[in-house]
PLY file of the C-alpha trace (Angstrom):
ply
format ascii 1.0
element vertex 345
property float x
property float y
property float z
element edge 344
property int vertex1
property int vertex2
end_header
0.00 0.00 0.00
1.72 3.18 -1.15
2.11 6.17 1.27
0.39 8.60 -0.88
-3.19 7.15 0.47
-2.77 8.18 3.76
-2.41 12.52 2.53
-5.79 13.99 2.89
-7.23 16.26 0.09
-9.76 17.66 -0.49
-12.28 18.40 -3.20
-12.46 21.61 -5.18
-16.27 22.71 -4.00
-16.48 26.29 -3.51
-17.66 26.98 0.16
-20.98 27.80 -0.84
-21.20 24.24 -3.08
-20.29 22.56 0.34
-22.94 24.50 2.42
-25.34 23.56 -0.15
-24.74 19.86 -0.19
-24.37 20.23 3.49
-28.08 20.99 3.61
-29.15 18.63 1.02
-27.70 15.84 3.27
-28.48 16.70 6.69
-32.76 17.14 5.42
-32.30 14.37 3.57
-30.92 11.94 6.42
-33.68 13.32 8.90
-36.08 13.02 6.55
-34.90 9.29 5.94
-34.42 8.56 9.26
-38.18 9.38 9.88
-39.61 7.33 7.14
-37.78 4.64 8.23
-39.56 4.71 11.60
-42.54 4.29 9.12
-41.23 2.05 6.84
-40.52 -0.62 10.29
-43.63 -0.27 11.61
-45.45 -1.11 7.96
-42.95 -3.93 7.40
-43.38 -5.06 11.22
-47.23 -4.74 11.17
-47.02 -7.27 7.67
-45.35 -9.50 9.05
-46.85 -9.53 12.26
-50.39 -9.96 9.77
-51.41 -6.41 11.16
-51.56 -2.68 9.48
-49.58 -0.67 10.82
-49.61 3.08 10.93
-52.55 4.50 9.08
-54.22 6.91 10.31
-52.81 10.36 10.29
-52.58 11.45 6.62
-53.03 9.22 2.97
-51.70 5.49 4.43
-50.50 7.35 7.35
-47.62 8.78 5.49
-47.85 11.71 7.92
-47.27 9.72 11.08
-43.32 10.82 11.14
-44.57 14.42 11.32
-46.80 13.45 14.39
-44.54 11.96 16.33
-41.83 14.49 15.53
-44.37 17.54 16.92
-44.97 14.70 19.53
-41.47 15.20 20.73
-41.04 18.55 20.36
-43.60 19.33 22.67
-43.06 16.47 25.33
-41.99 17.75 28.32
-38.13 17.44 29.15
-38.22 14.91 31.96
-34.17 14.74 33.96
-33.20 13.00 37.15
-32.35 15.60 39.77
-28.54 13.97 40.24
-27.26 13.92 36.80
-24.27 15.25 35.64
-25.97 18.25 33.58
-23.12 19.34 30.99
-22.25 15.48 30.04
-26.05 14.65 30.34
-26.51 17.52 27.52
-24.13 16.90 25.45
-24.51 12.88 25.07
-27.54 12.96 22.76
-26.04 15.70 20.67
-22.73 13.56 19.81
-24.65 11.13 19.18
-26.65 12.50 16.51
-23.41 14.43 15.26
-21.57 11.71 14.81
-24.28 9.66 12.97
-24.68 12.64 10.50
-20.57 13.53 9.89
-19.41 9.44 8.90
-22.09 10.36 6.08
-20.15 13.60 4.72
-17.68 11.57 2.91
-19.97 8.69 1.58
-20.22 9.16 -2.57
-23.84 9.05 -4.01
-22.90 8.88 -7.37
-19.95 9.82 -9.57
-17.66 12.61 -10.23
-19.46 14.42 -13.20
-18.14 17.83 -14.65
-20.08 20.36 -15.37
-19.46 23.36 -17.29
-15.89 22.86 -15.98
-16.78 22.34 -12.67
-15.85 19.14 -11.07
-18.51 18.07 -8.64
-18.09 15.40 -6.19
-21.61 13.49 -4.76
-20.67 14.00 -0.87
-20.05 16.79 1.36
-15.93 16.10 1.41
-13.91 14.15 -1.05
-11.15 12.95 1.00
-8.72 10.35 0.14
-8.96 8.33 3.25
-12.94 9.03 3.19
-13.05 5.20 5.16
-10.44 6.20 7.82
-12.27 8.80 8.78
-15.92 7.26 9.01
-14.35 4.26 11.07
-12.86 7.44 13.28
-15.78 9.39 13.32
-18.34 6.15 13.70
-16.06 5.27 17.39
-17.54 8.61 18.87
-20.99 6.79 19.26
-19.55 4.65 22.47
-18.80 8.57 24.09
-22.29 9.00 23.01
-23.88 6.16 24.38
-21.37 5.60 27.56
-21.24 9.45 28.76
-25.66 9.23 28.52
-26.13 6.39 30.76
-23.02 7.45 33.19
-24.56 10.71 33.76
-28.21 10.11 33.93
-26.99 9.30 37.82
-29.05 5.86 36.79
-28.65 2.33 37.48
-30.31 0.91 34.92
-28.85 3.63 32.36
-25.68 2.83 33.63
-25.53 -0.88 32.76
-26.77 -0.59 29.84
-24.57 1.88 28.59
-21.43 -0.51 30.05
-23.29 -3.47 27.97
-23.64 -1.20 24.81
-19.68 -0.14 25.39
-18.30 -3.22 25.61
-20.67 -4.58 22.47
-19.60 -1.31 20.32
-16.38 -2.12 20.86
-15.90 -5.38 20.28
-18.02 -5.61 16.85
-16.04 -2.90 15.69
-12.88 -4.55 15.09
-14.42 -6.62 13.54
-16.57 -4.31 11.00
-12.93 -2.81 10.86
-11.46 -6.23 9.45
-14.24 -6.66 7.15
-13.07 -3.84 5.62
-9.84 -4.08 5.34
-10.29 -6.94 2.00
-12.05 -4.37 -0.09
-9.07 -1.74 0.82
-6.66 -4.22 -0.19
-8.39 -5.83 -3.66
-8.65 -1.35 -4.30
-5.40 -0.50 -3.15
-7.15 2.91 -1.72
-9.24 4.03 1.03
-11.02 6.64 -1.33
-14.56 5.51 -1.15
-14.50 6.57 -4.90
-11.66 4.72 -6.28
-13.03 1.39 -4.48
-16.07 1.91 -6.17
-14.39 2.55 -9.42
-12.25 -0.83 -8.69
-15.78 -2.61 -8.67
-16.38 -1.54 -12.87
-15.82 -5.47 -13.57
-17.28 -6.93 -10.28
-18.76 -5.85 -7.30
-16.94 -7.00 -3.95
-19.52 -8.74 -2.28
-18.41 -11.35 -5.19
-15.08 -11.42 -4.15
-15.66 -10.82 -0.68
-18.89 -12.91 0.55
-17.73 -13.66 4.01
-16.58 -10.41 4.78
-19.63 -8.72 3.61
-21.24 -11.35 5.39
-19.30 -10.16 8.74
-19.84 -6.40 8.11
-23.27 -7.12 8.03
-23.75 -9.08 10.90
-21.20 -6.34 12.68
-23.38 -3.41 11.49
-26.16 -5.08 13.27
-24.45 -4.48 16.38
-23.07 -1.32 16.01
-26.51 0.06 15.10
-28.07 -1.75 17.96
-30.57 -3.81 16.08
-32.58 -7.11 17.12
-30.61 -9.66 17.74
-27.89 -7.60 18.92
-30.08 -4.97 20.90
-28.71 -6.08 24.28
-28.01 -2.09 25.32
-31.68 -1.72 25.16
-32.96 -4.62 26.29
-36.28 -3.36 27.11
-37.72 -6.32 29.05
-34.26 -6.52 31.00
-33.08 -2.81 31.79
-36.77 -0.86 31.13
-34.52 1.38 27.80
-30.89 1.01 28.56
-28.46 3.55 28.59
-31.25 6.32 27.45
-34.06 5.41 30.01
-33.35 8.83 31.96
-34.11 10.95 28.40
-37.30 12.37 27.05
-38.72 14.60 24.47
-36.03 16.05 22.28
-32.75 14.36 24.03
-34.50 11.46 23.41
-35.27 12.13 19.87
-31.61 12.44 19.20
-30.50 9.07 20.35
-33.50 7.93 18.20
-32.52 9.73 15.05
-29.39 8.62 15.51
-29.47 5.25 15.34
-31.76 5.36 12.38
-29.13 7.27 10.64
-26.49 4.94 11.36
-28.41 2.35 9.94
-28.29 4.72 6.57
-24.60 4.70 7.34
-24.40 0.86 7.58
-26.23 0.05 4.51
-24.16 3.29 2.22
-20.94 1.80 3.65
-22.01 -1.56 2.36
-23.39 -0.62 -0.95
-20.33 1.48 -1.80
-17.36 -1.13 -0.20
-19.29 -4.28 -1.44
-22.34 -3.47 -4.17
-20.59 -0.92 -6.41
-22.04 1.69 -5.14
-23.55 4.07 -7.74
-22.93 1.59 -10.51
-25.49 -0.10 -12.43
-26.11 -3.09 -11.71
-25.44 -4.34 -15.31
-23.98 -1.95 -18.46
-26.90 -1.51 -20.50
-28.89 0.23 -17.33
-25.96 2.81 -17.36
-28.66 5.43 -18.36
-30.27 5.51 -14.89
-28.39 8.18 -13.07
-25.75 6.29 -10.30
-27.44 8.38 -6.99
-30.67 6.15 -8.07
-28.65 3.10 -8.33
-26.72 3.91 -4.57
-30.30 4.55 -3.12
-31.92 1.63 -4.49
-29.12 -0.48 -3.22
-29.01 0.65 0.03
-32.57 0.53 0.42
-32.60 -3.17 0.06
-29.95 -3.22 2.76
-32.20 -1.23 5.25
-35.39 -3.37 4.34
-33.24 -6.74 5.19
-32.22 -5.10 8.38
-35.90 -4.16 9.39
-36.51 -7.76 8.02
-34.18 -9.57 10.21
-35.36 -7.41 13.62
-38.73 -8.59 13.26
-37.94 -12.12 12.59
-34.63 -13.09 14.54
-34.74 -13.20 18.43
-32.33 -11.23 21.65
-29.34 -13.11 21.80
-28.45 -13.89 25.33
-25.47 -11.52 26.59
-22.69 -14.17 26.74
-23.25 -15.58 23.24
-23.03 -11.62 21.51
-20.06 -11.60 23.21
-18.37 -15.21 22.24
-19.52 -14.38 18.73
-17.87 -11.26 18.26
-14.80 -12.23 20.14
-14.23 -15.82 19.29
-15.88 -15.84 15.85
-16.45 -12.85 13.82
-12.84 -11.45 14.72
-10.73 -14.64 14.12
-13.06 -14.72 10.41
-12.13 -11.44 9.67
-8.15 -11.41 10.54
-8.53 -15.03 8.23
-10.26 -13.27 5.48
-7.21 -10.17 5.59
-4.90 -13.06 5.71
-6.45 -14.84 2.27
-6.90 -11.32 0.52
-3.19 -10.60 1.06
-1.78 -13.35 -0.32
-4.07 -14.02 -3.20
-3.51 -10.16 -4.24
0.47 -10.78 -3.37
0.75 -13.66 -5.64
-0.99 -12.17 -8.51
1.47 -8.97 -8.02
4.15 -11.61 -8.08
3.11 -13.34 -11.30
2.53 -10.19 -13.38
0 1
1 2
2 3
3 4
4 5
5 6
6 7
7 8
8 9
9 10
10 11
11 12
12 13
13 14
14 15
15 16
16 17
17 18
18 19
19 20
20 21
21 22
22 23
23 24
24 25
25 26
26 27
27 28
28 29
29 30
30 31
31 32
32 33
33 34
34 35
35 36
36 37
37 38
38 39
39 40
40 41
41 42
42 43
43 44
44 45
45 46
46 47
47 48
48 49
49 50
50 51
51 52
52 53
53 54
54 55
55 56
56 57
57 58
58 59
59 60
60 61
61 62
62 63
63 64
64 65
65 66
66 67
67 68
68 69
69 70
70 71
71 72
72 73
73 74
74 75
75 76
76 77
77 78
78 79
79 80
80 81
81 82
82 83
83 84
84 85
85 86
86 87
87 88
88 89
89 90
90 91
91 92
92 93
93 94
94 95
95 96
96 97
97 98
98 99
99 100
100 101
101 102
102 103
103 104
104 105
105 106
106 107
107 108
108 109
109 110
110 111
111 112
112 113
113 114
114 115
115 116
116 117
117 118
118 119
119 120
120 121
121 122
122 123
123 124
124 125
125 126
126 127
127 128
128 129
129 130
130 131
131 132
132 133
133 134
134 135
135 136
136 137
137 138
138 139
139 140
140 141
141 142
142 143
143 144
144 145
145 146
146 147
147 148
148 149
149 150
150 151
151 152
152 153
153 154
154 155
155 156
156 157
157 158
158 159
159 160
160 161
161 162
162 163
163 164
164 165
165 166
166 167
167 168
168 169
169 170
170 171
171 172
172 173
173 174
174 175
175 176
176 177
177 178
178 179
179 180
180 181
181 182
182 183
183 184
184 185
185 186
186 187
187 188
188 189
189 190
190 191
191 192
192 193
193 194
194 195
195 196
196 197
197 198
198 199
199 200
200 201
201 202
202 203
203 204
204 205
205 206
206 207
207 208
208 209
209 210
210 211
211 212
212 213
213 214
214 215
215 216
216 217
217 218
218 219
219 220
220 221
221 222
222 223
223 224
224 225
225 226
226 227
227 228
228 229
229 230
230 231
231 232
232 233
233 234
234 235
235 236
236 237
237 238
238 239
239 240
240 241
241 242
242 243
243 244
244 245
245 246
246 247
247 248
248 249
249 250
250 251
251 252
252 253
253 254
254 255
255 256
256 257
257 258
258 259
259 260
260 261
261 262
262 263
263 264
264 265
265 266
266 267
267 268
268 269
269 270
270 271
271 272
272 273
273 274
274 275
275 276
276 277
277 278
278 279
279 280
280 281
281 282
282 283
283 284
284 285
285 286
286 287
287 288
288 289
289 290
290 291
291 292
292 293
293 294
294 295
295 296
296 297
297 298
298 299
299 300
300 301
301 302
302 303
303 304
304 305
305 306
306 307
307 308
308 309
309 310
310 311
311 312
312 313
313 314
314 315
315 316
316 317
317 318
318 319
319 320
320 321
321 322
322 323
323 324
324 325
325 326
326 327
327 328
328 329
329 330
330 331
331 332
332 333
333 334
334 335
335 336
336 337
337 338
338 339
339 340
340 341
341 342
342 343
343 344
């Protein structure tokens, strides 16, 4: 791996180009994050063989809006010996950090335009997947600093379960990643999408897609790895002391990390904004991303509502004793099948 990938540059955007994308990005992830509440509870009620939300506006597509006034105007419930600042600031990193990994994420392709080269993400950096592993770790603080300053016990252990979960699914998610980085020879989210012109990754790479997935579950807190929740075990985890608004963030936040999960996965491991054969090349590539990483977020919703809680000691034995020995195997295996091909040509 040459040096040269690890110098961070950036695009050209004009200030006012990145303020504008800025924009489109952050309404279009809250936006997102709201019809997904929608989407789980329509795909949840089907499943379950009922209907689901449909009452406030045409198939109760306005339900998001309710429940966001619904927040806005619930009271702001604290316990009287919390830590105010860190109590605060918790929800807010959370949601910050769930909206910043998505800055560097490419929608489509570079396309120029009377001159103008225009990038589809907030920041083209060359080490765009360094940084969204980096900036992805600040949901522990998030999580960890909410339950130890609610002054709760319950918020307390399960912000100590959700730490120790976070953090050991992450290496692994980490080593997942690492055999796409090595078949592109970059960490530019763009050029390993480019690499995938002949064939997409998850070809390649079926096991570690297989154990980003399954790691993404984790890290996004989803059924069967909710254990930080656990509602019938801790009453909400690490965010039982929050309400109204605070609450809301925590809550947007993890919907947006699913977004995250499923854009990571679509551009590492599903080519990203490329079609999904040549002759569809006329559909623009942002369709193609969304499309792709829609089906990711409808097989997450899918699995929740089918798969149950896995008890505390197996999440742990799996992401210790499986899912990290698979994934320092599968960097092991990439390696040498990339270093005897370099050898041979």
């Amino acid at each position: 791996m040459s040096a040269s990938i690890w110098t961070v540059t950036v695009g050209p955007d004009y200030w006012w180009v990145i303020v504008v994308k800025a924009a489109v990005i952050l309404l279009g992830l809250a936006t997102t994050a709201a019809y997904l509440v929608y989407a789980e509870r329509k795909i949840a009620a089907h499943i379950q063989l009922r209907i689901g939300p449909n009452r406030v506006g045409p198939l109760g597509l306005l339900q998001p809006a309710a429940d966001a006034i619904k927040l806005l105007f619930k009271e702001n419930v604290a316990p009287a010996g919390r830590d105010r600042i860190l109590y605060l600031i918790a929800p807010g990193i959370a949601a910050g950090a769930a909206i910043f990994a998505f800055a560097v994420i490419p929608l489509g392709g570079v396309n120029t335009w009377f001159g103008y080269q225009f990038h589809w993400n907030i920041a083209h950096v060359n080490v765009g997947l360094l940084y969204i592993l980096g900036i992805t770790s600040l949901g522990v603080y998030a999580i960890f600093l909410g339950g130890w300053s609610s002054n709760s016990k319950y918020s307390l252990l399960g912000a100590l379960r959700s730490s120790a979960q976070l953090i050991s699914y992450e290496m692994a998610v980490g080593f997942a990643l690492m055999g796409t980085v090595i078949l592109a020879g970059s960490l530019d989210l763009e050029q390993i999408v480019t690499a995938q012109h002949h064939v997409w990754f998850v070809i390649l790479q079926p096991m570690a897609f297989l154990l980003y997935f399954i790691g993404g579950l984790a890290e996004t807190n989803r059924l069967p790895f909710d254990l930080p929740e656990a509602e019938t075990e801790l009453v909400a985890g690490y965010h039982t002391e929050y309400s109204g608004l605070r609450f809301g963030f925590y809550f947007l936040a993890e919907y947006i990390n699913m977004v995250t999960v499923s854009s990571i996965a679509t551009a590492l491991f599903l080519g990203g904004y490329l079609p999904l054969i040549p002759q569809l090349d006329f559909i623009p590539g942002p369709l193609w991303f969304l499309a792709k990483a829609g089906a990711l977020l409808f097989t997450m919703i899918w699995i929740r509502w089918t798969f149950p809680r896995l008890r505390y000691d197996r999440l742990m034995n799996l992401g210790w004793k499986v899912l990290l020995p698979l994934g320092l195997l599968n960097i092991a295996v990439t390696g040498a099948i990339v270093a005897i091909q370099a050898a041979n040509t």
